[in-house]
C-alpha positions in Angstrom: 0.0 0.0 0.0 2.5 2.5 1.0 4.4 1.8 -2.4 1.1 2.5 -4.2 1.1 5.5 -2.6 4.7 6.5 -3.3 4.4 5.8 -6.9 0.9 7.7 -7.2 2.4 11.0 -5.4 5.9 10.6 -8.1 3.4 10.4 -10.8 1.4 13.1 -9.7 5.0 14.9 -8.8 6.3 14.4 -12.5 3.2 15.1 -14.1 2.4 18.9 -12.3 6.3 19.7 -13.4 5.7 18.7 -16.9 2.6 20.8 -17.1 4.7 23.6 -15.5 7.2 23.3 -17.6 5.4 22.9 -20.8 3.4 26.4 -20.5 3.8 28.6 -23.2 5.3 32.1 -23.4 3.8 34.6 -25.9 6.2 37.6 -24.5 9.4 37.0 -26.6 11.7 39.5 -26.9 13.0 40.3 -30.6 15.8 38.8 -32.1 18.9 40.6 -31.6 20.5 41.9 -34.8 23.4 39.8 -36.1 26.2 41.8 -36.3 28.8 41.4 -39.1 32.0 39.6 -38.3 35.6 40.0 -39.5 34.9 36.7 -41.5 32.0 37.1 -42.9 33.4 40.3 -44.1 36.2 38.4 -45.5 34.3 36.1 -47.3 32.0 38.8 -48.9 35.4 40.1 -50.1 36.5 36.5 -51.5 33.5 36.5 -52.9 33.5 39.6 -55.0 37.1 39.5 -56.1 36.7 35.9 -57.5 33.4 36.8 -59.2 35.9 40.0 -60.9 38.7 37.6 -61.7 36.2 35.5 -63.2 35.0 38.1 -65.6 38.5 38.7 -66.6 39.5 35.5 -67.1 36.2 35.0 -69.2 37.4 38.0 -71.4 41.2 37.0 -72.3 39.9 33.2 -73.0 36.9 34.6 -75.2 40.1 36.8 -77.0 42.3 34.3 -77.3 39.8 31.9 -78.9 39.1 34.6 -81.5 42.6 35.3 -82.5 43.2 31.5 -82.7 40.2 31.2 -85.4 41.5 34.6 -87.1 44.4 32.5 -87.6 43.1 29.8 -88.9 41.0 32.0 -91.5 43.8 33.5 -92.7 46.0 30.0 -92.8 42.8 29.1 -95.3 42.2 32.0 -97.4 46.5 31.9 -97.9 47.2 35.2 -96.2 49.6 34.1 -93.7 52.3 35.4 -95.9 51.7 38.8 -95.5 51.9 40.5 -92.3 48.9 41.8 -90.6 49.1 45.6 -88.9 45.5 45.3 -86.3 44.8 48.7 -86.0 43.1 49.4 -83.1 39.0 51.1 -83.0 38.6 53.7 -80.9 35.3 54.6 -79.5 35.2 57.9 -78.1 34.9 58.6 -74.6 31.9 60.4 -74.6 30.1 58.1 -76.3 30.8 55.2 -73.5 30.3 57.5 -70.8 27.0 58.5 -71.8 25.8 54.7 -72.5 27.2 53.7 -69.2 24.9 56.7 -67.7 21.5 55.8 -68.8 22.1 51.9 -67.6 22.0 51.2 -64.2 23.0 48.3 -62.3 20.6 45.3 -62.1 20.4 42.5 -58.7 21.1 39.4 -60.0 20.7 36.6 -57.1 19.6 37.0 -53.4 22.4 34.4 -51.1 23.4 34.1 -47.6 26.8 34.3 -47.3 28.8 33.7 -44.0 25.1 33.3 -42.5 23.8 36.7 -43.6 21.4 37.4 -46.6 23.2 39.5 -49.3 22.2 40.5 -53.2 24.0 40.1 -56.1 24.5 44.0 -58.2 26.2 44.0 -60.8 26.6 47.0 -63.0 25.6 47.2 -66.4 27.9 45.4 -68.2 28.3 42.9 -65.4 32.2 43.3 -65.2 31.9 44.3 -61.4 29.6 42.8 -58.9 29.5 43.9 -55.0 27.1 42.2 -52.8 25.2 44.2 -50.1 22.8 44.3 -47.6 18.9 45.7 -47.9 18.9 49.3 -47.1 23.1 49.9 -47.6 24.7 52.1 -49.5 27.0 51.4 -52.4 29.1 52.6 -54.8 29.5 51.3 -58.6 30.9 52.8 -61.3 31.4 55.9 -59.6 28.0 56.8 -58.8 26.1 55.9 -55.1 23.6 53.8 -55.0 20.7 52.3 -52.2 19.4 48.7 -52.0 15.8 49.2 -51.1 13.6 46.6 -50.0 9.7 47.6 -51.0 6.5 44.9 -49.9 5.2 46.0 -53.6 7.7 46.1 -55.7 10.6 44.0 -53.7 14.1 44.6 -54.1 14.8 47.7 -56.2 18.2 50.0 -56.9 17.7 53.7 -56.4 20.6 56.0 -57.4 21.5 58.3 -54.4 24.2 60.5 -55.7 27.3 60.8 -57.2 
């Protein structure tokens, strides 16, 4: 009898705790912000200078694969014989400057890097890209820029200044 008893009052004993330790708290406080480490910072850096080396490299393969078929056009039409002088083209500056103006850089991927959410922007001919936070400022080809975060309209690129 007196075991019944013991094992009735542990049951009852476990049972209350649970209950009391099981009661649900709708007063959370917020989330503290993440701050930004020295790595992840580092790693956003890696990041960006891989994506520009990248690009580069992209560019001398694309050249060298066109001089190597020049070459082989000439080898067939029999002008390898005479020398070729390639004379470069020259586009003024003012023409470039002005079609760099009117386009302005586009987001190309949302990531988390380092265990922060960043965006992809690369400017418009997607030789440089940076990635940044919602609401940061940035610069790109000179010119400042703000990553905005809308509920209509989403992520958008407004141009701050120069």
């Amino acid at each position: 009898m007196q075991s019944v008893k013991m094992r009735l009052t542990a049951g009852l004993f476990l049972l209350g705790s649970a209950i009391a330790q099981a009661a649900p708290t709708t007063d959370l406080p917020p989330a503290p912000p993440v701050p930004e480490s020295a790595m992840q910072q580092h790693i956003q850096k890696m990041v960006e200078e891989d994506y520009a080396w990248e690009a580069k490299k992209r560019d001398v393969t694309n050249e060298l694969e066109l001089e190597r078929m020049k070459s082989e056009i000439r080898k067939l039409r029999g002008e390898e014989k005479m020398p070729l002088m390639a004379q470069p083209v020259s586009i003024p500056a003012e023409i470039g400057a002005t079609q760099s103006n009117n386009i302005s850089p586009h987001i190309l991927l949302e990531s988390n890097i380092g265990g922060l959410s960043r965006i992809a922007v690369s400017n418009a001919d997607g030789s440089a890209l940076r990635y940044v936070s919602p609401g940061e400022h940035f610069t790109l080809d000179g010119r400042q820029y703000q990553l905005v975060r809308d509920k209509t309209s989403g992520l958008t690129i407004r141009e701050t200044g120069r």
